[in-house]
Every structure is written in C-alpha cells, then in structure tokens.
C-alpha positions as CSV (number, residue, x, y, z in Angstrom):
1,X,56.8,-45.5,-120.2
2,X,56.8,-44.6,-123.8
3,X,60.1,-46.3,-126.0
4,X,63.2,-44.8,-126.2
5,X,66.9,-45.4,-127.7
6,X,69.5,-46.1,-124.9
7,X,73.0,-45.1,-125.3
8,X,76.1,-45.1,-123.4
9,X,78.8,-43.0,-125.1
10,X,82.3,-43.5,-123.9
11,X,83.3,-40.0,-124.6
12,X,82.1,-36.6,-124.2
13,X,82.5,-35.5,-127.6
14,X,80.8,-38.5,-128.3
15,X,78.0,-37.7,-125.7
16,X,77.6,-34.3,-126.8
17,X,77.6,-34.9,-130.5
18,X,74.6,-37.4,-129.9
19,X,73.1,-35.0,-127.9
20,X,73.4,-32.0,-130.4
21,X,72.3,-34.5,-133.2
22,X,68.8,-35.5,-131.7
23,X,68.6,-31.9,-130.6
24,X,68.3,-30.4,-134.2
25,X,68.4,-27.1,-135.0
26,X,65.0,-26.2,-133.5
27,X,64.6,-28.0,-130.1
28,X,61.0,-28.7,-129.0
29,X,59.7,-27.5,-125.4
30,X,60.2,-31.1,-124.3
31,X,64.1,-31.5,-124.7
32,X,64.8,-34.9,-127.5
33,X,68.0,-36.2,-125.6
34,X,68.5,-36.5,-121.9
35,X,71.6,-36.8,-120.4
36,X,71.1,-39.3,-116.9
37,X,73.7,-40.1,-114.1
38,X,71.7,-41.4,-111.2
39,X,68.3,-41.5,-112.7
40,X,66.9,-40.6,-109.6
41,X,64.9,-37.6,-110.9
42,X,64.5,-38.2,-114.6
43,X,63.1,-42.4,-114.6
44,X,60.8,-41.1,-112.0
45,X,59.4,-38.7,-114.7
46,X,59.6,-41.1,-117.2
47,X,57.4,-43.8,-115.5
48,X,55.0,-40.9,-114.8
49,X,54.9,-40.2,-118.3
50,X,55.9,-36.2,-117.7
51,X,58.9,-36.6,-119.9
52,X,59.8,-38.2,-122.5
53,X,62.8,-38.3,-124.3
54,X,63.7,-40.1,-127.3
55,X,67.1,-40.7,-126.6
56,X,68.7,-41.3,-122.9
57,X,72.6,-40.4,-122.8
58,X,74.0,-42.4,-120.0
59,X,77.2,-40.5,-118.9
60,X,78.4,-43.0,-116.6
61,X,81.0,-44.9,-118.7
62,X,82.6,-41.7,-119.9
63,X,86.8,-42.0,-119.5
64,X,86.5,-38.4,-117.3
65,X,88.6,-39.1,-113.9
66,X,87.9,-35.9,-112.9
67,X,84.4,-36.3,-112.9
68,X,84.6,-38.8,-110.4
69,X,86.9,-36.8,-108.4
70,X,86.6,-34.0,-105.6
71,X,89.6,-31.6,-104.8
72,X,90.5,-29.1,-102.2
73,X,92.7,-26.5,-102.5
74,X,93.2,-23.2,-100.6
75,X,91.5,-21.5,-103.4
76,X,87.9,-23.6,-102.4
77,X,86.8,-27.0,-104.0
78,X,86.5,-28.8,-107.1
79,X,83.5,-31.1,-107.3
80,X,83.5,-33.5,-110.4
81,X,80.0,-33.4,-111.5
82,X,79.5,-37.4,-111.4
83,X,80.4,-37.4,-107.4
84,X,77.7,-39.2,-105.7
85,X,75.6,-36.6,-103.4
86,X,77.0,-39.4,-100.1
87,X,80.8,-39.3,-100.9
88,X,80.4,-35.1,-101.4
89,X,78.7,-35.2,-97.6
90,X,80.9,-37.9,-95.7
91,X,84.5,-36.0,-97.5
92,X,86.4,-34.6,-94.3
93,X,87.5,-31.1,-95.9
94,X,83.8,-30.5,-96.8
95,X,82.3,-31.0,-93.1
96,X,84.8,-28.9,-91.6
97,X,85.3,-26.4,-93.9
98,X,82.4,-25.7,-95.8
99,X,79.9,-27.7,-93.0
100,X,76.7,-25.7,-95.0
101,X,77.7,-27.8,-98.2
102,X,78.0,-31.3,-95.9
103,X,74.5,-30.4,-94.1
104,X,72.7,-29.2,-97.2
105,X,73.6,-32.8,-99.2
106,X,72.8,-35.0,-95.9
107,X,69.1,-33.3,-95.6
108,X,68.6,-34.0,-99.3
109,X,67.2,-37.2,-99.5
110,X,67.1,-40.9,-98.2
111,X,70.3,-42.6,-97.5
112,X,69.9,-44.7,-100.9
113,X,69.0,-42.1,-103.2
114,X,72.1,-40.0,-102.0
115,X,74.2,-43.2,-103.0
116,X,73.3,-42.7,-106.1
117,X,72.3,-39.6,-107.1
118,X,74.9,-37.5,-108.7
119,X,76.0,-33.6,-107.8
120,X,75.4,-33.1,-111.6
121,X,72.0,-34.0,-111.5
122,X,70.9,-33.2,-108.0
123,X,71.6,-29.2,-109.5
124,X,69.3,-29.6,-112.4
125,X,66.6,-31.3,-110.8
126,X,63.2,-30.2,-112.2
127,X,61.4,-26.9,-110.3
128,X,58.2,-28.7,-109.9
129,X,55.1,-29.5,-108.0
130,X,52.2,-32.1,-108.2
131,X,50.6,-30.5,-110.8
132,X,53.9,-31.2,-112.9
133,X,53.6,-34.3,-111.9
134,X,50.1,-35.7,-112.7
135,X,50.1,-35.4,-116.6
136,X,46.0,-35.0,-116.4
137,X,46.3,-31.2,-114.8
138,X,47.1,-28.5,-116.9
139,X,51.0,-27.4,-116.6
140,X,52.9,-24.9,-118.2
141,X,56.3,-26.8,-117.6
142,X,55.0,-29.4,-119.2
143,X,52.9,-28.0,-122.0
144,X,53.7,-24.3,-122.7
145,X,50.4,-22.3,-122.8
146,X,48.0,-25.2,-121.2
147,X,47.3,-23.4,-118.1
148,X,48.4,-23.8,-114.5
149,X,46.0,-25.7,-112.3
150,X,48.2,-24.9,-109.2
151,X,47.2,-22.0,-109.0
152,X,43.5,-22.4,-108.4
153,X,44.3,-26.1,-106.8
154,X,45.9,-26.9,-103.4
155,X,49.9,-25.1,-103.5
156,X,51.1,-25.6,-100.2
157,X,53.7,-26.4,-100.8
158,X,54.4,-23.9,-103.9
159,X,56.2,-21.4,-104.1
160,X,56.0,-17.0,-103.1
161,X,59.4,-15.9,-104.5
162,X,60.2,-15.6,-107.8
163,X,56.4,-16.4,-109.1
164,X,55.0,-15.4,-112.0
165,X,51.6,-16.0,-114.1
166,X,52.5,-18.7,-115.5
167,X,53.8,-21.0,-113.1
168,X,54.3,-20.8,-109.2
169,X,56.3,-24.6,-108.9
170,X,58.8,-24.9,-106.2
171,X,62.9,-25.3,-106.8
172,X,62.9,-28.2,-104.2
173,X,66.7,-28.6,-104.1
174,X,69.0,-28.2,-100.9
175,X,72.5,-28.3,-102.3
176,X,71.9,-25.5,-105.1
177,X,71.1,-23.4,-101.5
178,X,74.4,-23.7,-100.3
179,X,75.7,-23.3,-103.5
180,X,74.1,-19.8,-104.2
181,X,74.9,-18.4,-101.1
182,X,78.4,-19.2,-101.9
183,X,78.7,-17.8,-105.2
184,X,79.6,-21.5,-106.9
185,X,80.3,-21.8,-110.6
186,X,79.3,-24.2,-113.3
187,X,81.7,-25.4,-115.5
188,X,79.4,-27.3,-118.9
189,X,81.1,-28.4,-121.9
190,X,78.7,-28.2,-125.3
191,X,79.7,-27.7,-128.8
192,X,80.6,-24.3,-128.3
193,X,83.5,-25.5,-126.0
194,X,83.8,-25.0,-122.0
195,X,81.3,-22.6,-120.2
196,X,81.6,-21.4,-116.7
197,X,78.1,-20.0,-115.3
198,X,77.9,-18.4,-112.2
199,X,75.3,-20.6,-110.1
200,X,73.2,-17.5,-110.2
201,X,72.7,-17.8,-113.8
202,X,72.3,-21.2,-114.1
203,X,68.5,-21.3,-113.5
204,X,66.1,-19.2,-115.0
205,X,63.0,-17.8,-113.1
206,X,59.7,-19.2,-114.6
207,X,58.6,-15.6,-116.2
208,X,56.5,-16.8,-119.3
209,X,58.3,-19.8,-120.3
210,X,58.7,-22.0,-117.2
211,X,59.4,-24.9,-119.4
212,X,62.9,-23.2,-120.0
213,X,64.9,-23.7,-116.4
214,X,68.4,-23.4,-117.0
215,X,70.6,-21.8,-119.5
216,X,72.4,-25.2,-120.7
217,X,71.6,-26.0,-124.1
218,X,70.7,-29.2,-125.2
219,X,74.0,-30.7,-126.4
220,X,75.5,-29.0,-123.1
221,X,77.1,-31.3,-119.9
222,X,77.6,-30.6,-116.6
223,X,81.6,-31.4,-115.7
224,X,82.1,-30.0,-112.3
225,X,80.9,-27.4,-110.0
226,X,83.6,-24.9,-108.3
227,X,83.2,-23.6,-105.2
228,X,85.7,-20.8,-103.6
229,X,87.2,-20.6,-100.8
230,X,86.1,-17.4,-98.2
231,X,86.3,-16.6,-94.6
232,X,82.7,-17.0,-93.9
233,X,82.5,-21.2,-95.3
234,X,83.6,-22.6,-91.8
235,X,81.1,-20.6,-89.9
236,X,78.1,-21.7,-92.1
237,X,75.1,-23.8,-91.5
238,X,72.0,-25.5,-93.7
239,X,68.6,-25.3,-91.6
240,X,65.7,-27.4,-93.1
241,X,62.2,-27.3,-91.8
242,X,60.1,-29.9,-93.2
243,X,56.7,-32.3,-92.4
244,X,58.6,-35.0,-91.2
245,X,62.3,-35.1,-90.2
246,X,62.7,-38.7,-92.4
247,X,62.6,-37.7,-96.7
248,X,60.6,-34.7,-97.4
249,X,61.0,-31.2,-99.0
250,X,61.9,-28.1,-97.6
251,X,58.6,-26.1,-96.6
252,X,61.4,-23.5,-95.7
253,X,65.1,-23.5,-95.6
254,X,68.3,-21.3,-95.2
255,X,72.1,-21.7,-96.1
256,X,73.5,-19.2,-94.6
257,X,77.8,-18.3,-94.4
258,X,78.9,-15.8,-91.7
259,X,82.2,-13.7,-91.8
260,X,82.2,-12.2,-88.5
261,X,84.3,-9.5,-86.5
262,X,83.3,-10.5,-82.9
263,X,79.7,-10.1,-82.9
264,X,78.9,-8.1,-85.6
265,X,78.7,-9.1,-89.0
266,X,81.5,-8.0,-91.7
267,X,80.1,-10.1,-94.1
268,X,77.0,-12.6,-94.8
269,X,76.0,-15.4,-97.3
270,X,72.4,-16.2,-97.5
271,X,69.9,-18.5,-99.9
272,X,66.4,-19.9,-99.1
273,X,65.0,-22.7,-100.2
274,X,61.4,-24.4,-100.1
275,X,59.9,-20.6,-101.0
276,X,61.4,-19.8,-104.3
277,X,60.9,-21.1,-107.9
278,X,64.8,-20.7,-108.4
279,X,67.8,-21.5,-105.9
280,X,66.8,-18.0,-104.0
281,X,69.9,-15.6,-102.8
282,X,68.9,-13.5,-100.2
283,X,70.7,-10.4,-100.7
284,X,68.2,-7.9,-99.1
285,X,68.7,-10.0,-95.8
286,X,72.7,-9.4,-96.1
287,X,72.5,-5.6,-96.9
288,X,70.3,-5.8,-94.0
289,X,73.1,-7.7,-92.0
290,X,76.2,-5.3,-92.9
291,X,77.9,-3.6,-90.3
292,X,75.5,-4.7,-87.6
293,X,75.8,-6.5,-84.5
294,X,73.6,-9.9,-84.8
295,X,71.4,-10.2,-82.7
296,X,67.6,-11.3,-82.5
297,X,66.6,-8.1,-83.3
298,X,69.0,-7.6,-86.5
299,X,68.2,-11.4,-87.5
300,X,64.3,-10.8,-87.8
301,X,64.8,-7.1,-89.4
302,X,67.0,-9.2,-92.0
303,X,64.3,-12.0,-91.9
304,X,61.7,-9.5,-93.0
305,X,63.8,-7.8,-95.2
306,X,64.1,-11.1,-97.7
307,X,60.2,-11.9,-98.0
308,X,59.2,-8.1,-98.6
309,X,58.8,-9.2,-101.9
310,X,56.5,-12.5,-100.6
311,X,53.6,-13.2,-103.0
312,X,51.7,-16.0,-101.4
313,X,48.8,-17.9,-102.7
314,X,45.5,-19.8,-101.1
315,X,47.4,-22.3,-98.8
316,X,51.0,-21.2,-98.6
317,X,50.8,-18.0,-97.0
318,X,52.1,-19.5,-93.8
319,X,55.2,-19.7,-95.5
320,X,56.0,-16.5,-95.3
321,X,56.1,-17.0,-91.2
322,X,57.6,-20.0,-91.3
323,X,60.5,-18.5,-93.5
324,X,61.2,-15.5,-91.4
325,X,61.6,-17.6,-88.3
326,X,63.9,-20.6,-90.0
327,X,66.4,-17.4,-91.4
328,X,66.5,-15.7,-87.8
329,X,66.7,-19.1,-86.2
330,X,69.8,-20.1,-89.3
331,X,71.6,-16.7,-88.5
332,X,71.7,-17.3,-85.0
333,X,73.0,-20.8,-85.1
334,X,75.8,-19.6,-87.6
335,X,76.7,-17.4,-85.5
336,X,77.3,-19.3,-82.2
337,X,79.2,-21.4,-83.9
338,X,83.2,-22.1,-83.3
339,X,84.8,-21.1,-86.5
C-alpha cells in the first residue's frame, strides 16, 4: 500500500475544502483525495495497489445528523448518505413499501460488509472487472490510453450494454438498480453549493474516458439519496441470478416497479444489472409494457426489446439469454404480487 495522509474532518466545509485543496485546479486521471465511509470498496483497492490517493477524507466524524438518518414521508424517502446498507434493508417502511429497495440491499453483499458499508459509497462503487483489478494488465480505468486486456482475455463476466472501445467493465452494484428504475435523486454538496442529480446522470457510460464514472467533482460529497414516492414502489421486486446464492455478483439482474390496472400494465419501472457498464434503465422494455396485458408473452417481447441493443463479447454472450429470462421471470413475480 503506497503512504498516504489520513484525515478526519469534523465538518463538511472542512472536508470539502481539504478535498478541493489536494484536488488543484487540474485533477489527474487518478483522483488526489478520496472521501471513505465504510472502506469496503476503496482499502480493497488500495491494498491492490489500483488506487492510490494521497489523502483519505474519513467522513465519519462529521456533526451531519441527517446523514445518519432515514425518513419517510408520503412524498417517498430520505436516505442520509452515511446509513449503513443493513439498517436501510432491515427499516420497516422500506420492506413494505418500497420491497425492490429492501431486496436489492440484502442481495448486495455478506452480512458484515452490509454492516458497514455505507449507501453513499455502495452508489459510487467502481465499474470494474479483474482486469481493473490486477495492476499488471493493461486498463483504461486505470491508466487512460494503456489498452484493455478484457477485451481479448476471459470477460464473462463483463459487460454487453453500454460498451464501448475503450472499456467493457461491469457496474456490479444492486442498489443503484433499484434506484434507477425509480427515478432517485442525488443530493452532493461541493464548493459550488448543493447539487441534486438525477440517478440517471450520476454515472457516466465509459465512451473514451472510462476513468471518468460519475459527474461529482472532486471536492464534491454525497449527503443523501431521495427517493419518491409512486404507485408502482409496493408492487416491486429485485431478482438476482448469480454463481452461487452466498456473496457473488449479478451475472444478470432486474429491479423492476409495477403500476397495474388489473392485469395490464399502466405503468412500469425497470433497470438491469450484471449486463451494463452503468446502472442500466430499461426503457425499451417499459414502452414495450404500456397498455398491455402482462403476460408471458408480453414479458419476453419486453425481455427482447431491452438487449436489442446487446453487444456481447467471446465468453459473455450467454448473457444475453440469461438476461431475457431473469426480466420475464422479474415481471412476472412483480406482478403476482399483493400490492
């Protein structure tokens, strides 16, 4: 692990002005300061050696109560950004009324790393894959213009949405799914004062700088994540297919949200993940979906309608498959359920 300075700032004017300082006026491709909450993505990458900051912000003794706190109101939820992934899950409100949200956070990850792992940080995990990770293969995340040995080497489990040249790395997240498909917003706090994104803007697709993922700046934090409220969030599921059924990533996934008028669909809400390079809203599958009566036949038609666009590579062309029949499969089970 290469040396670092270690502060805790008790602020966030404080944090952000450290932030913004190290920063300078000309960030490099590898960001100078890093803000950490959990640590359960970035001292992973540090120990590996794929990044490197020279100064780690630890938000956690910031005075921000409502950072720590979630609220629900008829108008949706508030999630502070520093709630722990397990508190978000186990809250009441959230499994009954927005159940894709509870599911999408208890499929994450392992029972510890959802103790401590922060909403804030689960969102702005790193798009990756094993190339990313091994700092001896050529990566354009990691160095911009070196190449990507992915896509020559073994991708199985990369991605076939949202690809480009440059860089076919997987968005390996579960709650930035539900989150999409619910049209969440982002509220960040920088020195340009307080930003809400839409969750559909926060990431950026890889393009010809896949070292750039989000559109935070540097000096920019995370405060709370705002999801409204909707007739479809109670009829609404998370469906994960993985290797193994213990810790693993998606190798295909769908949130979907289901406003219905008896059995046919007035309105639906649907991301995939485990196929995409970005938190992946499917809206060719819910123009497929209006109006119609769901039913196996209008799920697959919807299904086929959202990897039209499907460009897979050596080993992950099954994914394509796979995908179509965990979408149908999520439709179906959203809409038997009791709303």
């Amino acid at each position: 692990m290469h040396p670092f300075v270690y502060e805790r700032p008790t602020t966030m004017d404080a944090a952000i002005a450290s932030a913004a300082k190290v920063a300078g006026k000309d960030p490099p491709p590898q960001a100078r300061a890093q803000f950490i909450a959990g640590g359960t993505n970035l001292s992973d990458y540090m120990k590996l050696g794929v990044a490197r900051p020279e100064h780690l912000l630890d938000l956690n003794a910031i005075a921000a109560p409502h950072m720590h706190e979630i609220k629900v109101t008829e108008k949706g939820i508030r999630f502070g950004a520093l709630v722990h992934m397990a508190d978000a899950a186990q809250k009441a409100e959230v499994r009954r009324d927005y159940p894709v949200i509870a599911q999408s956070l208890e499929l994450a990850a392992s029972g510890q790393i959802r103790n401590m792992a922060t909403l804030g940080g689960n969102i702005l995990q790193r798009t990756r894959c094993e190339y990313f990770r091994e700092t001896s293969w050529r990566c354009n995340k990691r160095e911009p213009g070196s190449g990507c040995d992915a896509m020559q080497g073994f991708n199985r489990q990369n991605a076939i949405l949202g690809t480009s040249d440059a860089c076919i790395a997987t968005y390996h997240g579960d709650f930035a799914q539900a989150l999409i498909a619910l049209d969440a917003v982002v509220e960040a706090q920088g020195r340009r004062g307080i930003r809400h994104i839409p969750f559909s803007k926060l990431h950026h697709l890889p393009g010809r700088t896949p070292n750039v993922e989000t559109d935070l700046a540097p000096d920019e934090i995370v405060v709370a994540i705002e999801v409204p409220a909707g007739p479809w969030t109670r009829r609404s599921c998370y469906l994960k297919i993985r290797d193994r059924q213990s810790y693993a990533f998606a190798l295909a996934s769908a949130a979907v949200a289901l406003d219905m008028d008896g059995d046919r669909v007035r309105e639906s809400r649907i991301a995939l993940g485990g196929v995409a390079t970005v938190p992946w809203r499917a809206h060719d599958a819910e123009k497929a979906l209006a109006g119609q009566v769901l039913d196996e036949a209008t799920s697959t038609a919807a299904a086929d309608a959202s990897f039209a666009g499907a460009e897979p590579h050596r080993h992950n062309a099954f994914k394509i498959p796979l995908g179509k029949q965990t979408l149908a499969r999520a439709l179906l089970e959203t809409r038997d359920m009791k709303a």
